[in-house]
C-alpha positions as CSV (number, residue, x, y, z in Angstrom):
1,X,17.7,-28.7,-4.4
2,X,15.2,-31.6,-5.0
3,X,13.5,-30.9,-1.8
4,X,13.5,-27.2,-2.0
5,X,11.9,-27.5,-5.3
6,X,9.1,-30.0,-4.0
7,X,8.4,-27.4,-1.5
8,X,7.6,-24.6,-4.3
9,X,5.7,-27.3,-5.7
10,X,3.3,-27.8,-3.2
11,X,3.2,-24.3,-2.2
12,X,2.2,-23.0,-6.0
13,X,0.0,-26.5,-6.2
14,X,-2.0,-25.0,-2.8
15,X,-2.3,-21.5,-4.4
16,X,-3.4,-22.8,-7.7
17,X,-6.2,-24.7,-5.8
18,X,-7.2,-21.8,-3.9
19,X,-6.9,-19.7,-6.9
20,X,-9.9,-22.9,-9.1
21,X,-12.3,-22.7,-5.4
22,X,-12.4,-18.5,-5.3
23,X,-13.2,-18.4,-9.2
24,X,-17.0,-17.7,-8.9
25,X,-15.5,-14.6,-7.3
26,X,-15.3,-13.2,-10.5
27,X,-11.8,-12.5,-10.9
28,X,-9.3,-14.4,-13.0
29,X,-5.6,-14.3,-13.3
30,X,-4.6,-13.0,-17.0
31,X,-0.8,-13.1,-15.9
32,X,2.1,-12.1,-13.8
33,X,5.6,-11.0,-14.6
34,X,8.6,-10.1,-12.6
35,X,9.4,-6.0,-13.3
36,X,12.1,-5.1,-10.6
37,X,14.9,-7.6,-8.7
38,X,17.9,-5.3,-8.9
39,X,18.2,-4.2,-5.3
40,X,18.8,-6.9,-2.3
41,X,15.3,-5.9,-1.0
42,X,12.5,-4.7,-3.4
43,X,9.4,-4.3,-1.8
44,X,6.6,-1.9,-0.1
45,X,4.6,-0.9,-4.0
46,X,2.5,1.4,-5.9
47,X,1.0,1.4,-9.2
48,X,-0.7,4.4,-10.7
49,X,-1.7,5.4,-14.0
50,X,-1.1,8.7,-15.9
51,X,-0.7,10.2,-19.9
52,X,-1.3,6.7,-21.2
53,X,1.9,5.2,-19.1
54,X,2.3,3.2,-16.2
55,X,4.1,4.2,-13.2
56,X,4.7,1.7,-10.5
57,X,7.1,3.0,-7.2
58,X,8.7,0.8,-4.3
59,X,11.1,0.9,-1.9
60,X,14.5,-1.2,-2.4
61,X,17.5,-1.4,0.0
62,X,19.7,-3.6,1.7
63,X,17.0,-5.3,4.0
64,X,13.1,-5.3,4.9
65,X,14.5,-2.5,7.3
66,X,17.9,-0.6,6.8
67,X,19.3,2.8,6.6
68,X,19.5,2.9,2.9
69,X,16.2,2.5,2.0
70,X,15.0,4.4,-1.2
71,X,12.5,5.3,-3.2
72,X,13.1,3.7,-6.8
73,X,10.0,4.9,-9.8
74,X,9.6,2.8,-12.8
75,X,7.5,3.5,-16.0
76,X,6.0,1.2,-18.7
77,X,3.8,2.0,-22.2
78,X,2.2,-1.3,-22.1
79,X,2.7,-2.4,-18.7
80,X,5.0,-5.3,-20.0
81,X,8.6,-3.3,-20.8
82,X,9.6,-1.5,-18.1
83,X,12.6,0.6,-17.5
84,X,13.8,3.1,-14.2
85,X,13.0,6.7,-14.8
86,X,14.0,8.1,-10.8
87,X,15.8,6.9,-7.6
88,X,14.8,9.2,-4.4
89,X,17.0,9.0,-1.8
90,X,18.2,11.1,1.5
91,X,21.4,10.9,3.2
92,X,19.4,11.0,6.7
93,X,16.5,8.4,6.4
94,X,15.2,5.5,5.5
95,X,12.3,5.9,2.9
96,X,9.6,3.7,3.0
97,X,6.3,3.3,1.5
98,X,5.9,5.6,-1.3
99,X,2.7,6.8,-3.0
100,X,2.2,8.0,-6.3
101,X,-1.2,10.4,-8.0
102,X,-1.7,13.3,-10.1
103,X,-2.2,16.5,-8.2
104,X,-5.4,18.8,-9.3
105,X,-3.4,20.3,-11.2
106,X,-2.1,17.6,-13.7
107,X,1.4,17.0,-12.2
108,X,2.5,14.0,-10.2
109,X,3.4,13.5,-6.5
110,X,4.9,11.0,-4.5
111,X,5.1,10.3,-0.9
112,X,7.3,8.1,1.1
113,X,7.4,8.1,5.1
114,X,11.3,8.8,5.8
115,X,12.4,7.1,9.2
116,X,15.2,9.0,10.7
117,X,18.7,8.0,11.3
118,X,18.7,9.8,14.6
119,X,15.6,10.8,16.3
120,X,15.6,14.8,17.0
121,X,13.4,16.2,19.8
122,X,11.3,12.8,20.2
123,X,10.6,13.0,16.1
124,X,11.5,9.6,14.7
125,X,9.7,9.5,11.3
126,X,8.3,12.5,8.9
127,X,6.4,12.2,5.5
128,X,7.9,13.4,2.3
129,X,6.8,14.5,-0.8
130,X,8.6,15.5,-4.4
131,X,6.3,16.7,-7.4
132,X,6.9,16.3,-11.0
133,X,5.9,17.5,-14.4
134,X,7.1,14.8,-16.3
135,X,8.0,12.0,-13.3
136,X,11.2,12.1,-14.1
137,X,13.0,15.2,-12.4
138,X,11.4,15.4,-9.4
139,X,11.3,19.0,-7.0
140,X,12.0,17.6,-3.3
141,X,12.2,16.0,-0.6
142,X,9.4,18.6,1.0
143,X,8.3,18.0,4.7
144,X,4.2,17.1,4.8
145,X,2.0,16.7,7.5
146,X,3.3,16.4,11.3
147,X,6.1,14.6,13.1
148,X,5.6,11.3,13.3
149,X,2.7,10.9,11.7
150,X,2.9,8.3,9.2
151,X,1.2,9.4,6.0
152,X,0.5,6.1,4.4
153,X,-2.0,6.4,1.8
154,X,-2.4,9.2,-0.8
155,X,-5.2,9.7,-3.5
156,X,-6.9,12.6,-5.5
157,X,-10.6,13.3,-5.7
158,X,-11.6,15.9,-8.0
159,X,-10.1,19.3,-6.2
160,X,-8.2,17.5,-3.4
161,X,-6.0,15.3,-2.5
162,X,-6.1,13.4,0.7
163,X,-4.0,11.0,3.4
164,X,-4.8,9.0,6.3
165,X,-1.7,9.1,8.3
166,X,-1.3,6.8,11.7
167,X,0.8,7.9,15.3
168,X,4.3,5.7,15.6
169,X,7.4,6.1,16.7
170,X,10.0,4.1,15.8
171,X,12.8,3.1,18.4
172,X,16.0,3.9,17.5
173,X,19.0,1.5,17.1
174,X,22.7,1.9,18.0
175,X,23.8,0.9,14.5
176,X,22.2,4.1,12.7
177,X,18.7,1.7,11.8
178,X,15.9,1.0,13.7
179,X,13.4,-1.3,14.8
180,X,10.1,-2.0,12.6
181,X,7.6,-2.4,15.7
182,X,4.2,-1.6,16.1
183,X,4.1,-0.5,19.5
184,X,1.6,-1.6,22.5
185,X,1.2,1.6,24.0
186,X,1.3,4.4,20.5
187,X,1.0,7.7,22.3
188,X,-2.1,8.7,20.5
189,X,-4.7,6.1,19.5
190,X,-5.4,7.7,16.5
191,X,-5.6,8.0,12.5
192,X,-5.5,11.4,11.1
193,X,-6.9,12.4,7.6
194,X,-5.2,15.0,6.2
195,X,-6.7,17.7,2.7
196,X,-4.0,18.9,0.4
197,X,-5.1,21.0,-2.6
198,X,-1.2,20.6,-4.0
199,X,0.4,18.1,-2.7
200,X,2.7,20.1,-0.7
201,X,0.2,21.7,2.1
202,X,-1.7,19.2,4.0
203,X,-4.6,20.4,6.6
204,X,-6.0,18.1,9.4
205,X,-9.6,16.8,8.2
206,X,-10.6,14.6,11.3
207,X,-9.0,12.4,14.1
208,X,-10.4,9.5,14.4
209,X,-9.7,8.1,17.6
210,X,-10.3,4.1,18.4
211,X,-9.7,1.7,21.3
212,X,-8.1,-2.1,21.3
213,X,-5.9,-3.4,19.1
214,X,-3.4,-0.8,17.1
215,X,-4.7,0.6,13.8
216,X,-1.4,2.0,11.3
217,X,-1.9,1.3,7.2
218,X,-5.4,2.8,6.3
219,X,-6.0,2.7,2.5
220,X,-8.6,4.9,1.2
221,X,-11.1,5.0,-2.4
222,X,-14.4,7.2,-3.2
223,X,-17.1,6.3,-4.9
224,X,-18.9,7.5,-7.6
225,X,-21.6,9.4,-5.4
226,X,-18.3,11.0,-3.1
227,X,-18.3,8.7,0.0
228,X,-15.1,7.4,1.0
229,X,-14.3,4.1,2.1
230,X,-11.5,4.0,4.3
231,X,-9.7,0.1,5.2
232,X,-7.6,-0.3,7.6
233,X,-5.0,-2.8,9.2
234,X,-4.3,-3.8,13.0
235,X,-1.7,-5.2,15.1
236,X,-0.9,-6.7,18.8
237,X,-3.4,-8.5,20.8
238,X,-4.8,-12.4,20.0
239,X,-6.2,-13.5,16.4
240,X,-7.9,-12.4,14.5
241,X,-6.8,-8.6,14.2
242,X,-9.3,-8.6,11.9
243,X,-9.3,-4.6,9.4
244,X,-12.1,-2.2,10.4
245,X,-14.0,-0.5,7.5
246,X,-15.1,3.0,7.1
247,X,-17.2,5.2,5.1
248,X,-17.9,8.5,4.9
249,X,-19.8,11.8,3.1
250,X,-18.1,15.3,2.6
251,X,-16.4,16.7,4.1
252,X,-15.4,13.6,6.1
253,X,-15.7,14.4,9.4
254,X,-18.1,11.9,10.3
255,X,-17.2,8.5,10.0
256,X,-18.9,4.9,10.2
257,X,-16.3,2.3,11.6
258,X,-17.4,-2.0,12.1
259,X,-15.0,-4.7,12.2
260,X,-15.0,-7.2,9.0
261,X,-14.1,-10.3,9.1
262,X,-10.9,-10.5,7.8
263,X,-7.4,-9.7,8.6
264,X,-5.6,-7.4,5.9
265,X,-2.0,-6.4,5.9
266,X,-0.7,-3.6,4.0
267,X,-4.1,-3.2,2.1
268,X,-5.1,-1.7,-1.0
269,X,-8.3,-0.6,-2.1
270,X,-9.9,0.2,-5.7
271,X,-13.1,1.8,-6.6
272,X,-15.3,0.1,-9.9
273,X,-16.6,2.5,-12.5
274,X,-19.9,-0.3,-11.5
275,X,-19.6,0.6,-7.6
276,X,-17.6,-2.5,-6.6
277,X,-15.0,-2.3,-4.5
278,X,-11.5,-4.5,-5.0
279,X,-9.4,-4.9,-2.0
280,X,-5.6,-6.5,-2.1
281,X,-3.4,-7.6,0.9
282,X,-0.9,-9.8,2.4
283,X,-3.5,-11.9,3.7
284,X,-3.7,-15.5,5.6
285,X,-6.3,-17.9,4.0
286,X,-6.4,-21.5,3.7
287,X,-2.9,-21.8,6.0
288,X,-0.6,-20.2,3.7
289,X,-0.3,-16.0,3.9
290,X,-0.1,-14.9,0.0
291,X,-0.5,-11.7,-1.4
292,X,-4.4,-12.1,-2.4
293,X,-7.4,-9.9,-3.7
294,X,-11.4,-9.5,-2.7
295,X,-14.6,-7.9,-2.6
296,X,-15.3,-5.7,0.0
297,X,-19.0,-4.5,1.0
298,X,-18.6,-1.7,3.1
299,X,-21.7,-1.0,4.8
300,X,-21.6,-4.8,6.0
301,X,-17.5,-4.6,6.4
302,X,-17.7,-7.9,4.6
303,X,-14.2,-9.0,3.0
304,X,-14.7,-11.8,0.2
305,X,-11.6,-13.8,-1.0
306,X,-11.4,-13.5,-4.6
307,X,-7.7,-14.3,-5.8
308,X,-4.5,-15.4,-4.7
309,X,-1.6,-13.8,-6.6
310,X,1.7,-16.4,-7.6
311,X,3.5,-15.0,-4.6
312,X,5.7,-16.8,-1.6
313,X,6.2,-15.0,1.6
314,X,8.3,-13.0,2.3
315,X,4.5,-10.7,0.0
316,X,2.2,-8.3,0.2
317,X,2.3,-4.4,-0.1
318,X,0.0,-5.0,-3.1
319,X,-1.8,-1.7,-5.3
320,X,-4.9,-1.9,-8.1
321,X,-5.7,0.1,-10.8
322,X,-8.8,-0.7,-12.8
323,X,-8.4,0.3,-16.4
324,X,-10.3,-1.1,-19.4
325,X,-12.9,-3.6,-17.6
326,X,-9.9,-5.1,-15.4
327,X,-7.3,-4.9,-12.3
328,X,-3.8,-4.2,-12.7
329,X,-1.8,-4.8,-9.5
330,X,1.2,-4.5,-8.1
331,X,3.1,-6.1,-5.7
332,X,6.3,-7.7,-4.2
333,X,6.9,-11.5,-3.6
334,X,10.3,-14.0,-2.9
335,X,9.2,-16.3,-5.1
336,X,12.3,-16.2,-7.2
337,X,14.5,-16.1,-4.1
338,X,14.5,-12.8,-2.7
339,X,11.9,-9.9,-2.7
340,X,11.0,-8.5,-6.1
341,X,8.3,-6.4,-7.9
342,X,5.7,-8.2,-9.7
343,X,2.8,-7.0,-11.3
344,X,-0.4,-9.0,-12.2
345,X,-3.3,-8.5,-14.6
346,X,-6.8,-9.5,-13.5
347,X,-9.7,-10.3,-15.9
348,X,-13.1,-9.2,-14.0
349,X,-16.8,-11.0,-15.0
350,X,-19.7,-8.3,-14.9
């Protein structure tokens, strides 16, 4: 026990350290708390605002990957009390990832990718989507977008909503689960945004198409002026699988892609009222792999470190809200001896 705790020691003692050399960054760590440990597994968030409350949405199951994953939706008044208003599940899949934002019309959507217990004519994943008035009965699961296109981000900007989903197929194990790979080979090298106008009917925008190392999670924000920034994450292949960054004008067609300088996994991204742009990640910095927050300057596809969040691996899978002149985030972390749902406040200098 003594040596287990020396070893949280030393790991918290590096973060804080990290934490003291980012602060002209501009971003200071108000506090974190704990919201969610009840399943074996919590992890994968979301955190969106709505009506004055705070909604935050996760996956929890047995493992990281396993048959009974599901899609669990809490809600808080002051983002410190928190209580379970909906658990989303199918008898079929495994749901990961979920989203949650208001559709045009004032109701609220979320989306989960659902990885299938038994691949059906070379479909081994689909994206979901249930709508609610109040986000607590919720009217699904409805099918979106194609087969086996993971739909992995989801926000509204004024009239529309939109996704960028990424190709995978998931192989297929003989116990009912399946194998979280990110293949070599995808059989399209491609990321596909898709337009919704209610959540329920998504139309291709643009394939993007790319070459090298495989590009999956893409998180998306707009600025002020309409342009969205698009981050993305990347696998296989040598160090440093550093994200690409995009931008783009309506009606995104046309897109702007460089490589930054920083790997991000699972990203996040958040769009200032003053035209910064916050990112958040599972992300490997100093030789420890936290779940941390930055700056990123899109036309330059420059990532700089900001903040290190308390968090041990297994982390990451972080989301930010700005509301009142700071960053609300949430994510998971093992710190307490499993994975569980945390959420931080940020305090942000001009």
């Amino acid at each position: 026990m003594k040596t287990l705790l020396g070893r949280l020691g030393m790991v918290f003692a590096v973060v804080l350290s990290t934490v003291t050399s980012w602060g002209e960054q501009g971003m200071t760590l108000a506090g974190s708390q704990m919201i969610w440990d009840k399943a074996p597994h919590n992890a994968f968030t979301d955190l969106h605002r709505q009506h004055g409350r705070w909604y935050c949405t996760f996956r929890e199951g047995a493992a990281h990957v396993s048959p009974d994953g599901a899609v669990r939706i809490l809600v808080s008044d002051d983002w410190q009390k928190w209580r379970s208003i909906a658990l989303l599940t199918v008898p079929w899949a495994d749901l990961r990832d979920p989203k949650l934002t208001e559709t045009p019309d004032g109701r609220m959507l979320v989306t989960a990718g659902a990885l299938l217990h038994e691949a059906k004519d070379g479909t081994t994943n689909r994206s979901l989507a249930w709508i609610s008035k109040d986000g607590e009965s919720w009217d699904g699961p409805h099918e979106i977008g194609e087969p086996n296109i993971w739909m992995w981000s989801c926000v509204t900007h004024q009239d529309a909503m939109y996704s960028f989903g990424y190709f995978k197929q998931w192989p297929t194990l003989k116990n009912g689960g399946s194998k979280e790979t990110s293949p070599q080979t995808p059989g399209a090298r491609m990321i596909r945004l898709y337009r919704s106008t209610n959540g329920l009917q998504w139309t291709p925008v643009t394939t993007q198409s790319y070459e090298g190392r495989y590009i999956n999670e893409t998180a998306i924000a707009f600025q002020q002026d309409g342009r969205m920034i698009a981050v993305t994450r990347r696998d296989n292949g040598p160090e440093p699988r550093v994200a690409r960054i995009g931008f783009s004008s309506p009606p995104y067609t046309e897109w702007t892609w460089n490589e930054s300088n920083h790997r991000l996994n699972g990203p996040a991204l958040c769009a200032l009222a003053d035209g910064r742009l916050a990112t958040g990640a599972r992300w490997k910095l100093g030789g420890s792999e936290n779940t941390s927050l930055g700056w990123i300057d899109a036309e330059k596809a420059i990532v700089t470190p900001g903040l290190v969040l308390p968090s041990l691996r297994e982390t990451g899978y972080p989301s930010i809200v700005s509301h009142e002149g700071g960053l609300y985030v949430s994510y998971y972390a093992s710190q307490s001896g499993k994975p569980a749902i945390y959420i931080a406040k940020v305090d942000l200098k001009p």
